[in-house]
C-alpha positions in Angstrom: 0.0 0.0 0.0 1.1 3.6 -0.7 2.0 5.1 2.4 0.9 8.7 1.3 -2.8 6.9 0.9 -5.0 6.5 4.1 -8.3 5.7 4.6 -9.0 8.5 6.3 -7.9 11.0 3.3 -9.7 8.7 1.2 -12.6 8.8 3.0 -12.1 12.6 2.7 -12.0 12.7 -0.9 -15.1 11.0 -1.5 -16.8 13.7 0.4 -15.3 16.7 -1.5 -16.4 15.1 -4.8 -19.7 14.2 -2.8 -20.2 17.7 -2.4 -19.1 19.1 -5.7 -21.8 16.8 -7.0 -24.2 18.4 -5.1 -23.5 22.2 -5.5 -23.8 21.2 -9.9 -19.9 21.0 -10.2 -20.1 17.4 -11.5 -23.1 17.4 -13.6 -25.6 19.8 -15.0 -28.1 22.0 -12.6 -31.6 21.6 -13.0 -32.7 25.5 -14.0 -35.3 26.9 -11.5 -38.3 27.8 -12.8 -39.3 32.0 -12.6 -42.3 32.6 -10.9 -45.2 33.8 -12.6 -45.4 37.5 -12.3 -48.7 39.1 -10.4 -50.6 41.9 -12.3 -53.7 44.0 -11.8 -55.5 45.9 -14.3 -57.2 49.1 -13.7 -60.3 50.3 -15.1 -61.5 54.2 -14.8 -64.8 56.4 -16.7 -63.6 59.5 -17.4 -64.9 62.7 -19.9 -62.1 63.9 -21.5 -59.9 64.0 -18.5 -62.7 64.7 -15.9 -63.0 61.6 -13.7 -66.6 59.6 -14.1 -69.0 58.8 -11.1 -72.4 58.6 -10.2 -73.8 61.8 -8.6 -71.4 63.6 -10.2 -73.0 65.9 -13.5 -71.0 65.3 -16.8 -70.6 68.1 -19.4 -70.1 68.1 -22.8 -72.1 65.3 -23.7 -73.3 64.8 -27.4 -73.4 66.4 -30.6 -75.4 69.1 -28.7 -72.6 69.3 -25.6 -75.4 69.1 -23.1 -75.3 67.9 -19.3 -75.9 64.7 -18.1 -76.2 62.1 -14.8 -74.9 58.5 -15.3 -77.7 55.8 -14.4 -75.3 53.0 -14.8 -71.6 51.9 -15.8 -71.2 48.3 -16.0 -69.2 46.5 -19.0 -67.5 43.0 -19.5 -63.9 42.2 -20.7 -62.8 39.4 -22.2 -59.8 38.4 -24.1 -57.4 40.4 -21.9 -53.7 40.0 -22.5 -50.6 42.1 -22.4 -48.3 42.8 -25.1 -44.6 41.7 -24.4 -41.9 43.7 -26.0 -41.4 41.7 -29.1 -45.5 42.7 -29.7 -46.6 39.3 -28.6 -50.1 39.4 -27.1 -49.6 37.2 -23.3 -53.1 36.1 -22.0 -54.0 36.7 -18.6 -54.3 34.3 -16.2 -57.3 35.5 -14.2 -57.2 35.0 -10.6 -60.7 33.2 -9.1 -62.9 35.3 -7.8 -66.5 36.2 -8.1 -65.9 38.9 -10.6 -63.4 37.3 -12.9 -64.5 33.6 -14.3 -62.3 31.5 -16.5 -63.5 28.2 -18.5 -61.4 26.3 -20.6 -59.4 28.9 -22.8 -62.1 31.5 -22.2 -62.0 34.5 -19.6 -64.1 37.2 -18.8 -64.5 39.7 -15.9 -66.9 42.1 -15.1 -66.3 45.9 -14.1 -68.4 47.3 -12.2 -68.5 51.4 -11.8 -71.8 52.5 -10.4 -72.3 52.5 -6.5 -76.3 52.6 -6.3 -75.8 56.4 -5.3 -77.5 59.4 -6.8 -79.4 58.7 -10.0 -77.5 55.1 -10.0 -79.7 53.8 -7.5 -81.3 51.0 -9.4 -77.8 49.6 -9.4 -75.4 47.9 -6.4 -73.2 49.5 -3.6 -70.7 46.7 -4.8 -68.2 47.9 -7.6 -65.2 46.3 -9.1 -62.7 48.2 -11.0 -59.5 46.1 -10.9 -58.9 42.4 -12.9 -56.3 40.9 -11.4 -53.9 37.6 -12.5 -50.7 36.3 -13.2 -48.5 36.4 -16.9 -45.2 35.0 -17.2 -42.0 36.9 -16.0 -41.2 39.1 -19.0 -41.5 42.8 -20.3 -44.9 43.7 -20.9 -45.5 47.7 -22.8 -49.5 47.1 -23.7 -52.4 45.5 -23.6 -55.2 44.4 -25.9 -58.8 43.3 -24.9 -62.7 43.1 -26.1 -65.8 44.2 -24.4 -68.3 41.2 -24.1 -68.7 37.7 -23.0 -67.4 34.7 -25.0 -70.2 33.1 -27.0 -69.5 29.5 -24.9 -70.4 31.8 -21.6 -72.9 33.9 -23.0 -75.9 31.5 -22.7 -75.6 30.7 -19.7 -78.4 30.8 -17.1 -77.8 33.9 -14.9 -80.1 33.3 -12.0 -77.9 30.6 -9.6 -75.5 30.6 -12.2 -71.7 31.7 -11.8 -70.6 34.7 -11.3 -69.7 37.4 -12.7 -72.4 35.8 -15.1 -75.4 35.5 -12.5 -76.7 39.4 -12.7 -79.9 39.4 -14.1 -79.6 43.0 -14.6 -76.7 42.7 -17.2 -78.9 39.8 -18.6 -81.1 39.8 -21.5 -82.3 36.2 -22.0 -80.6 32.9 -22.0 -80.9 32.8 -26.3 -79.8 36.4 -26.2 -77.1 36.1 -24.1 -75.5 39.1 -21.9 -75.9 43.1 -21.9 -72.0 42.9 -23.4 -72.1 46.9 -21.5 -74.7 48.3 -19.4 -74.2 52.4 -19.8 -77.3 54.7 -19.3 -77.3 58.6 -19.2 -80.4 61.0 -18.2 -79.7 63.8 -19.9 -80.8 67.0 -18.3 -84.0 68.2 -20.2 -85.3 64.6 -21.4 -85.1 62.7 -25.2 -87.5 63.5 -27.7 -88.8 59.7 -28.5 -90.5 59.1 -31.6 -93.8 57.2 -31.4 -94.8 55.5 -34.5 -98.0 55.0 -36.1 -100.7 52.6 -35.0 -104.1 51.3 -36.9 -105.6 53.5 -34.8 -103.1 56.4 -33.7 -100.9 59.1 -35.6 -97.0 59.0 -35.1 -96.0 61.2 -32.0 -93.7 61.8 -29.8 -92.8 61.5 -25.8 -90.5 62.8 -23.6 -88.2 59.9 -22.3 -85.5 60.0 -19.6 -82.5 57.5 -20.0 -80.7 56.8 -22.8 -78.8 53.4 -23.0 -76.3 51.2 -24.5 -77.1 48.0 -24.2 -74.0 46.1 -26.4 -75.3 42.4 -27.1 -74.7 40.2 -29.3 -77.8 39.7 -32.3 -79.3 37.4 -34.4 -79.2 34.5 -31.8 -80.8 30.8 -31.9 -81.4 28.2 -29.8 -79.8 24.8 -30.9 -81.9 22.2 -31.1 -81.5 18.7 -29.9 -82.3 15.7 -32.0 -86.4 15.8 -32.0 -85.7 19.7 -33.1 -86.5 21.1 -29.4 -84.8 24.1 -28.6 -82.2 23.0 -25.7 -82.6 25.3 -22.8 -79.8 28.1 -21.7 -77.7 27.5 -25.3 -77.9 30.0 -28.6 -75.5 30.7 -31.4 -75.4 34.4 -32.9 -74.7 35.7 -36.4 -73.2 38.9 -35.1 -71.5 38.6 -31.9 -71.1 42.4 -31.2 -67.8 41.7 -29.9 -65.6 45.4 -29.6 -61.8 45.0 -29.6 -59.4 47.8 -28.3 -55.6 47.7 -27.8 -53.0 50.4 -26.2 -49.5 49.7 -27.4 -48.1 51.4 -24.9 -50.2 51.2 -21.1 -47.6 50.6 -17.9 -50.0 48.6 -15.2 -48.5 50.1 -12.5 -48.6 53.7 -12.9 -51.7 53.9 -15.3 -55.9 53.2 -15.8 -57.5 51.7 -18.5 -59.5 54.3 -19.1 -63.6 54.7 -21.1 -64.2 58.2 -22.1 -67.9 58.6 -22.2 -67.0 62.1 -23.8 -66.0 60.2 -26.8 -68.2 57.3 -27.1 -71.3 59.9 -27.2 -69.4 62.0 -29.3 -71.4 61.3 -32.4 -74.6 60.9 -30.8 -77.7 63.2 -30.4 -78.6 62.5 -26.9 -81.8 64.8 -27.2 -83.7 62.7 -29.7 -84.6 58.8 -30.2 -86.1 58.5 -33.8 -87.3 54.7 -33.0 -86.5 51.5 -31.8 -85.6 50.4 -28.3 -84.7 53.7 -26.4 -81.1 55.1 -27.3 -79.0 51.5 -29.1 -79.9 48.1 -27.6 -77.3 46.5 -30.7 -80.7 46.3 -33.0 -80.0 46.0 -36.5 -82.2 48.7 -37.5 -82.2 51.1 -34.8 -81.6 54.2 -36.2 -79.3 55.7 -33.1 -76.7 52.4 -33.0 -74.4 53.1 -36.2 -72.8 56.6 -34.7 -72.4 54.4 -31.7 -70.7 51.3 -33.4 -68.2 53.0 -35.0 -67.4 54.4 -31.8 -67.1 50.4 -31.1 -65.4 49.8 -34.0 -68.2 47.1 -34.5 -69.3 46.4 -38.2 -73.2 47.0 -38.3 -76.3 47.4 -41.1 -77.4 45.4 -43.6 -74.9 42.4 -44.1 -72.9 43.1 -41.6 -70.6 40.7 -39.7 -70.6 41.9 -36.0 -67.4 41.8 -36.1 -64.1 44.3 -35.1 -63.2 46.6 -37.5 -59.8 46.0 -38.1 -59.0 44.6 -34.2 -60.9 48.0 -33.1 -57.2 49.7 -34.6 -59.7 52.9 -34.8 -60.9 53.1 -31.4 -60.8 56.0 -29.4 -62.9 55.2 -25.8 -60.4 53.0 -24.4 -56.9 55.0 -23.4 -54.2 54.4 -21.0 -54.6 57.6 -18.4 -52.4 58.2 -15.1 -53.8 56.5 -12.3 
């Protein structure tokens, strides 16, 4: 035996390569995963760059710039994601709560901006303004979303069902589907509302007080089961009314996603209703939705698709403001 070699210093050797082996020095180190990284989205109403809230008056409002209360502000959001640096579009991982609601692949969250204060009082003192969930570690510089409800949600039963889908007041029937946004404005003085003819009356007019947007999707069915009986709480629509928006640049952190009523009444003449439901419930022929679809960015008349113009590339309502 070599007298330099001992067990002792052999014994030794075998636990410096032991520990090498453990601290990666004798092999290759299993990478630890990067968390997830926690975001949460912030929604606002604003008018131009006046903040928007029940009992406050806005100003402005219309092609006729007149004052007006808000009744309700209520909208969903689906297909939120945030744009990484390289312009890819990251989906948001919605945490579970009762106002976000994810199944399968699909997402949607409700915001909620009215208090049930002032003229809002038909509403709820509940509001939700924030969507919060995770993306993967990265760089993120924008964000892209719609307004609605995915078609395989939209059918849904809302009494007992799941929220943020059980509010019968954002509901309009289960072949219908949702009230995609619930917005309503009195404006100060009333709508002129056209009455039409009857067999037995004259056209006229009446004095009306709210005037809503109601965004829905149209031209819905019930599927029908084998014997050709319509199946209860399921539909499919020709126009889904879905409206896409996108900011390329919007920092989470330090800014609102922000819906300027200002701009998405713009175009509209909130002192007269020349027919149909009162202001634009999404009907094809309602002769005060096509201001307010392009607004959307929503195709709409005769042949139309229901579908984003051009992602909603056009759109104005949504912008990124400082929190």
């Amino acid at each position: 035996m070599n007298k330099f070699f001992t067990p002792t210093l052999a014994a030794s050797g075998l636990m410096a390569a032991a520990v090498l082996t453990a601290c990666g020095g004798g092999g290759d180190a299993t990478p630890v995963p990067t968390p997830d990284k926690a975001v949460s989205i912030s929604f606002a109403a604003v008018n131009g760059t006046q903040p928007v809230k029940c009992g406050t008056q806005l100003t402005g409002m219309g092609t006729t710039g007149l004052a007006a209360d808000v009744k309700d502000l209520r909208f969903y959001i689906t297909n939120l994601a945030l744009l990484n640096d390289k312009g890819v579009a990251v989906p948001v991982k919605l945490d579970a709560n009762v106002w976000q609601l994810t199944q399968g692949t699909e997402t949607v969250s409700l915001i909620d901006l009215e208090d049930a204060t002032g003229v809002c009082a038909t509403g709820t003192a509940a509001t939700h303004a924030v969507i919060t969930g995770t993306v993967p570690a990265g760089t993120y510089v924008g964000l892209k979303a719609s307004v609605g409800v995915p078609e395989a949600m939209n059918h849904s039963a809302a009494a007992g069902g799941v929220p943020p889908l059980d509010s019968t007041a954002l509901l309009w029937s289960w072949q219908s589907g949702r009230k995609f946004t619930k917005i309503e404005l009195n404006p100060v003085g009333g709508i002129t509302q056209a009455v039409a003819a009857t067999a037995t009356t004259p056209a006229s007019s009446a004095i009306i007080t709210t005037y809503n947007l109601h965004l829905g999707s149209t031209g819905c069915t019930p599927r029908l089961d084998v014997a050709g009986v319509a199946i209860p709480n399921s539909g499919t629509c020709t126009n889904l009314n879905l409206s896409d928006f996108s900011l390329a640049a919007f920092d989470a952190g330090t800014q609102n996603v922000a819906l300027d009523l200002g701009q998405l009444f713009k175009t509209t003449d909130l002192t007269q209703d020349k027919g149909g439901a009162p202001g634009c419930m999404s009907g094809a022929t309602d002769p005060e939705c096509p201001v307010m679809f392009t607004e959307l960015q929503i195709s709409f008349g005769s042949g139309s698709t229901g579908l984003p113009i051009n992602a909603g590339a056009a759109q104005k309502i949504f912008k990124a403001m400082a929190k």
